[in-house]
N, C-alpha and C positions, 0 to 999 in steps of 0.2 A: 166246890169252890168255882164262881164262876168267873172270878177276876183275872186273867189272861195277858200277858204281855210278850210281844212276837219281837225280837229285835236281832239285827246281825251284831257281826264278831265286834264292834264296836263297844255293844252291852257285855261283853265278857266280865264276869264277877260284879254282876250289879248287886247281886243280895248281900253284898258285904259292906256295901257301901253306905255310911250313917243313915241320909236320905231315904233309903229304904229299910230299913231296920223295921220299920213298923207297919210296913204293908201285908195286908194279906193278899199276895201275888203271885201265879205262878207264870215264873218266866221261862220261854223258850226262846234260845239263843243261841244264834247258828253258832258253830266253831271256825277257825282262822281257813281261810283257804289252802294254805299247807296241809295241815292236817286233814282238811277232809279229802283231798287225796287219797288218802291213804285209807281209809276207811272202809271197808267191806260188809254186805249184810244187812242185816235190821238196824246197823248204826247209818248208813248210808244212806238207806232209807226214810230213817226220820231226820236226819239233815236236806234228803230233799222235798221232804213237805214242810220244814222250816221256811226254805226259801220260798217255794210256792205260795205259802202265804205273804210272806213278805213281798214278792212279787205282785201281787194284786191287789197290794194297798198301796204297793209305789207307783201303778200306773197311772189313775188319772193323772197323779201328780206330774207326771212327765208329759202326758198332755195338755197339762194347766201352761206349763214351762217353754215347749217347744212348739205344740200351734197354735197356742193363745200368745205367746209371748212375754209371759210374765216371768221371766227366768232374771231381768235384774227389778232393785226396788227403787221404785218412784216415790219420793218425796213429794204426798201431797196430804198429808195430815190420817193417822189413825182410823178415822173415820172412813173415808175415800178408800185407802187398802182395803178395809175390810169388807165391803159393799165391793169393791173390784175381784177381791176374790170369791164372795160368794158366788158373784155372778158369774165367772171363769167356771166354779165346780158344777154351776147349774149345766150350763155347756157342756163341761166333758161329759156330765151324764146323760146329754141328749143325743152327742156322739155314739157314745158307746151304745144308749139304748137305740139308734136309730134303725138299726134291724128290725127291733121288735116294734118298732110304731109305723115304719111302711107297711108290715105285712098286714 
């Protein structure tokens, strides 16, 4: 199965939820931050590669957000957002890739 879904403690009990009833989906879904406290071992373990992934699908986002400046929304028609955000994520990936196209 190669249909994947990575979500924090937020998605807790998604597969029970009508919505999904019919997906063929396997989710991984961090647990509350309480409990992973407490956690030891190979459980602790796979809650920190939960997050790790999580973690570097929410970054550019946070640079689309905080040096691009798209962090509220502008009312200028469907259109115009969507072409503004493309063009935002083309950037973050020029950022991020900019190591690898100086050298």
């Amino acid at each position: 199965n190669e249909n994947r879904m990575w979500g924090d403690a937020g998605y807790l009990g998604i597969e029970k939820r009508d919505e999904a009833q019919d997906l063929d989906i396997d989710w991984f879904v961090g647990c509350r931050p309480g409990k992973r406290k407490t956690l030891s071992g190979a459980a602790a373990q796979l809650e920190k590669i939960k997050a790790s992934v999580r973690a570097k699908v929410e970054h550019p986002f946070r640079m689309i957000k905080q040096q691009f400046g798209y962090s509220k929304t502008r009312y200028r028609g469907l259109a115009k957002n969507t072409e503004r955000l493309y063009l935002l994520a083309g950037f973050a990936n020029l950022v991020t890739c900019k190591r690898y196209l100086l050298a």
